[in-house]
C-alpha beads as a LAMMPS data file, in Angstrom:
LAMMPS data file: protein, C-alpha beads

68 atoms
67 bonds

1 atom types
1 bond types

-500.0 500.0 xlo xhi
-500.0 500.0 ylo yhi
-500.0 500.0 zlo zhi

Masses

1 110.0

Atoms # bond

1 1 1 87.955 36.572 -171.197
2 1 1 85.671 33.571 -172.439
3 1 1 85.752 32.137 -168.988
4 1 1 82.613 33.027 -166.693
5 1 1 82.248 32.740 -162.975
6 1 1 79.539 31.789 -161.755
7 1 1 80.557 32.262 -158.047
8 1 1 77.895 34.618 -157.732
9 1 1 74.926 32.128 -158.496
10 1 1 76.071 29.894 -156.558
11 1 1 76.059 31.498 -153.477
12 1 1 72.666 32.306 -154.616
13 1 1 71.210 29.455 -155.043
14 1 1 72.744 28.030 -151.736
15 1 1 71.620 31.032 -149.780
16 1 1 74.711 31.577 -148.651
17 1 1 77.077 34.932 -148.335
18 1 1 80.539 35.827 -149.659
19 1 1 81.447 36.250 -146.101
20 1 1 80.055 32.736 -144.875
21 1 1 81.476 31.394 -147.318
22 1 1 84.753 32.832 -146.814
23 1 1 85.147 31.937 -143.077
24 1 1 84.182 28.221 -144.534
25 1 1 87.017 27.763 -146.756
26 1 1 89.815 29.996 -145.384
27 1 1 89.547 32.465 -148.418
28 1 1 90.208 35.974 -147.713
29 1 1 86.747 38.109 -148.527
30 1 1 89.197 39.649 -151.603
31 1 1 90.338 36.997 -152.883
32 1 1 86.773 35.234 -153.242
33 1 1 85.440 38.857 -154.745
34 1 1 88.099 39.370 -157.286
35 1 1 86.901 35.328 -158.177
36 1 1 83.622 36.200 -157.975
37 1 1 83.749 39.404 -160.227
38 1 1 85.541 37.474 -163.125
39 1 1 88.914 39.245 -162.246
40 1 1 90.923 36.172 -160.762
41 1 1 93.912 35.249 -163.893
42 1 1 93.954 31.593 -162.066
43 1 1 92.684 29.479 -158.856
44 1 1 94.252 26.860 -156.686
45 1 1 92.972 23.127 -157.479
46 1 1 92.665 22.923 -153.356
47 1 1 90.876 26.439 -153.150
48 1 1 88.305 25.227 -155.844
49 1 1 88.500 22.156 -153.655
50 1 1 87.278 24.227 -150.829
51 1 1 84.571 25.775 -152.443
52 1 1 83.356 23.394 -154.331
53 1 1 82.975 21.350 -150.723
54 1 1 81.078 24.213 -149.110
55 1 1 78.530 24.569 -151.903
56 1 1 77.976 21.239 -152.840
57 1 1 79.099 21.521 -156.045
58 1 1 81.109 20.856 -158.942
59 1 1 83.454 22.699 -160.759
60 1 1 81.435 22.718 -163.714
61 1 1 78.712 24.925 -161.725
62 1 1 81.427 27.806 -160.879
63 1 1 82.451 27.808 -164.543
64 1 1 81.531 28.043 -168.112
65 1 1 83.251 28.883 -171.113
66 1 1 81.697 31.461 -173.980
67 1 1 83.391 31.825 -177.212
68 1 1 84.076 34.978 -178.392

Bonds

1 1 1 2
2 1 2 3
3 1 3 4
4 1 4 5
5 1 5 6
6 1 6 7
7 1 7 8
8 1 8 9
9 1 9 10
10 1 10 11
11 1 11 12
12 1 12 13
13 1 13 14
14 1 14 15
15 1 15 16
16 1 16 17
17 1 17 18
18 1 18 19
19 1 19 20
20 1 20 21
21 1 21 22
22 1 22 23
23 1 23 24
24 1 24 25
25 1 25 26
26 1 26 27
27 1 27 28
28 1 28 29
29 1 29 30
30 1 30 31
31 1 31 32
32 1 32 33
33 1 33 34
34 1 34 35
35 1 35 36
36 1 36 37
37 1 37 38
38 1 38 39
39 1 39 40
40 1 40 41
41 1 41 42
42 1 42 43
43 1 43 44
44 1 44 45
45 1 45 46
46 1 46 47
47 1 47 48
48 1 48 49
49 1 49 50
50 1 50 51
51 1 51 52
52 1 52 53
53 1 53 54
54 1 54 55
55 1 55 56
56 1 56 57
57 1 57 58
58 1 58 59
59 1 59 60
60 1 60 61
61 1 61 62
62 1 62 63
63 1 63 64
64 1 64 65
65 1 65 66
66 1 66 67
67 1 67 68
């Protein structure tokens, strides 16, 4: 899939753990690892929402696109 998360460096850079972040939003611990492995087929416009509150983000951070 051309799409890569970038869940992972994110939490990184924010210090912050899977399971923090998880009781911030309301995401189940699963959910946010299946996201955060690159597994997830789609995402919620209010979970990204969620997430992209608790990092102090933008979606653009979580996300990139590589052609194949």
């Amino acid at each position: 899939m051309p799409i890569i998360t970038n869940l992972d460096v994110m939490l990184a850079r924010r210090k912050m753990s899977l399971t923090e972040l998880s009781e911030r939003v309301g995401i189940t611990m699963s959910n946010l690892s299946i996201l955060k492995r690159g597994k997830a087929k789609a995402i919620r416009l209010e979970s990204l929402d969620s997430i992209c509150k608790a990092l102090d983000c933008q979606p653009g951070d979580l996300f990139e696109f590589k052609s194949e």
